[in-house]
C-alpha positions in Angstrom: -86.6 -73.1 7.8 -88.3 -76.4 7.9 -85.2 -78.2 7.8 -83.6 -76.2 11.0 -87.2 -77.1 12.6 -86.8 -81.3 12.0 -83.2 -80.8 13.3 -84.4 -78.8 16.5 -86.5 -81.2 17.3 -84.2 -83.9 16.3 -82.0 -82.7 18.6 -84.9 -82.1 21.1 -85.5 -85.7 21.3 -81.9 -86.7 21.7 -82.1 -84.5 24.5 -85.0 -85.4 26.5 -83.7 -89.8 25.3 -80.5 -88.5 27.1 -82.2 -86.9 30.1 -84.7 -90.2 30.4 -81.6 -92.6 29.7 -79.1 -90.7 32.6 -81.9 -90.5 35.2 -82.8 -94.0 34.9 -78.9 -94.6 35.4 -79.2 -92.6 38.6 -81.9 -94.3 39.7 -80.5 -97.5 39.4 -77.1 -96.2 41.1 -79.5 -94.9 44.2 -80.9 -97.9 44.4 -77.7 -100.3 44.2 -76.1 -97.5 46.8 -79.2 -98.4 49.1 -79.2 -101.5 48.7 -75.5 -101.7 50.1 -75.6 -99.5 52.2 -78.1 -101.4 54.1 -76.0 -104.0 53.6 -73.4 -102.8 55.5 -75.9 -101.5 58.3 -76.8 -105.3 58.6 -73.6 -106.5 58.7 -72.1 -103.5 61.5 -75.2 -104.6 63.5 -74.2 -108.1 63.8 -71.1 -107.7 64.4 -72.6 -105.4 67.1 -75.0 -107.9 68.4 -72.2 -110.4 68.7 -70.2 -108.3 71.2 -73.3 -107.1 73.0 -74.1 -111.1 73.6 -70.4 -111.5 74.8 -71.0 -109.0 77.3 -73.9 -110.1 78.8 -72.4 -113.5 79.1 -69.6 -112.6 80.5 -71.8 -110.1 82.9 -73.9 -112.6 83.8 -70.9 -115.2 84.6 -69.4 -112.4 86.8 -72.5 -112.0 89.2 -72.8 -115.7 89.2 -69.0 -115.5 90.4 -69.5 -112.9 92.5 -72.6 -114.0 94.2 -71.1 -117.7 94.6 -68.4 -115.8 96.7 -71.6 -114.3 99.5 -72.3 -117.8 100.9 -68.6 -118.6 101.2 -67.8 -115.4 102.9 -71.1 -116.6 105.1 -69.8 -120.2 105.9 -66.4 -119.0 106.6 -67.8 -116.4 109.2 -70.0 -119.3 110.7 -67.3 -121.6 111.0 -69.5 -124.6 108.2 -69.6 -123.5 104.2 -72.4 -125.5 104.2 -74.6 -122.9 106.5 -73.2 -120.1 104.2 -74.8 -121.8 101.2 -78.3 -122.8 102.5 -78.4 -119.4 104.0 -77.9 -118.1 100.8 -80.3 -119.9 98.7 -82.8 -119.8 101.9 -82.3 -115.8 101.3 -82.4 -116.4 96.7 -86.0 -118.5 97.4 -87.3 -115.7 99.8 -86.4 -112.9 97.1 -87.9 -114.8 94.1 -91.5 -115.8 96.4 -91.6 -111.8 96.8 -91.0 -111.4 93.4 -93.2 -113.8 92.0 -96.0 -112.8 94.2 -95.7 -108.7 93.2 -95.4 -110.2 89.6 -98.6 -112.3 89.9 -100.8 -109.4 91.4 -99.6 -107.1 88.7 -100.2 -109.5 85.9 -103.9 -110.2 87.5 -104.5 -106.8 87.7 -103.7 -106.0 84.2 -106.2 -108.9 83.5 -108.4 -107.1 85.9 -108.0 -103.9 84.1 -108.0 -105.3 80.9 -111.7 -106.7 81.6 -113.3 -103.9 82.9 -112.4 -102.1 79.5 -113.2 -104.7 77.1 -116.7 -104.7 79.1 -117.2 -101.1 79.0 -116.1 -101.0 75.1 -119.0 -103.6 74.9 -121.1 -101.3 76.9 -120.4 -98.5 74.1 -120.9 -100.4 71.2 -124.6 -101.6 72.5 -125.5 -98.4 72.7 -124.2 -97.2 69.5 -126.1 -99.8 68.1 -129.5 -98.9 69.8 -128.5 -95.1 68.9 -130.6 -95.4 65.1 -133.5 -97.2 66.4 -134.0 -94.8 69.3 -134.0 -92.2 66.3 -136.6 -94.2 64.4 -139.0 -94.4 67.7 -138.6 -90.9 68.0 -139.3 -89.6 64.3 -142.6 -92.6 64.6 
């Protein structure tokens, strides 16, 4: 009876050295399947990124094409290509001034904004601070 006891556990161990052995296997395969898998995300999202970037140049070469056409179609109406294109840019430096200018109030507003909190915030923490020596003045 002994002996069939030393074999159970014999065999016990075996099992539970094969249980440890194949889940450290699985682990290992998990982590090599992660590890290429995020691999492969990488690689799918450059390749992504590259055609993205192709796009936008390309976008960005067809406004300047199409915009360049606007003064043209201006000259040609005015009789001088020349007016067409000062025109244009006259009309280009008019929309960035407005731009810029809404852009500048906003950012000096934020700043504005952004003051007035950090104040207040300074405000709290002052009277945090004074909160446990108005409790000692009290209880004195």
């Amino acid at each position: 009876m002994a002996g069939a006891r030393v074999q159970d556990d014999e065999d016990l161990r075996a099992l539970v050295h094969r249980i440890t052995e194949d889940t450290t296997r699985l682990v290992r395969l998990e982590i090599e399947l992660a590890k290429e898998q995020a691999k492969e995300s990488a690689i799918r999202s450059l390749k992504a990124g590259i055609f993205i970037g192709v796009a936008v140049a390309c976008a960005l070469l067809g406004i300047i094409y199409a915009l360049g056409a606007v003064p043209v179609a201006i000259g040609s109406l005015l009789n001088h290509e020349w007016l067409g294109w000062l025109i244009f840019g006259l009309l280009l430096l008019l929309v960035a001034g407005i731009c810029g200018y809404v852009g500048f109030r906003r950012v000096m507003a934020t700043v504005r904004s952004t003051k007035e909190a950090v104040s207040s915030m300074k405000e709290d923490l002052e009277w945090v601070k004074e909160l446990p020596k108005r409790g000692v003045e009290r209880s004195s």
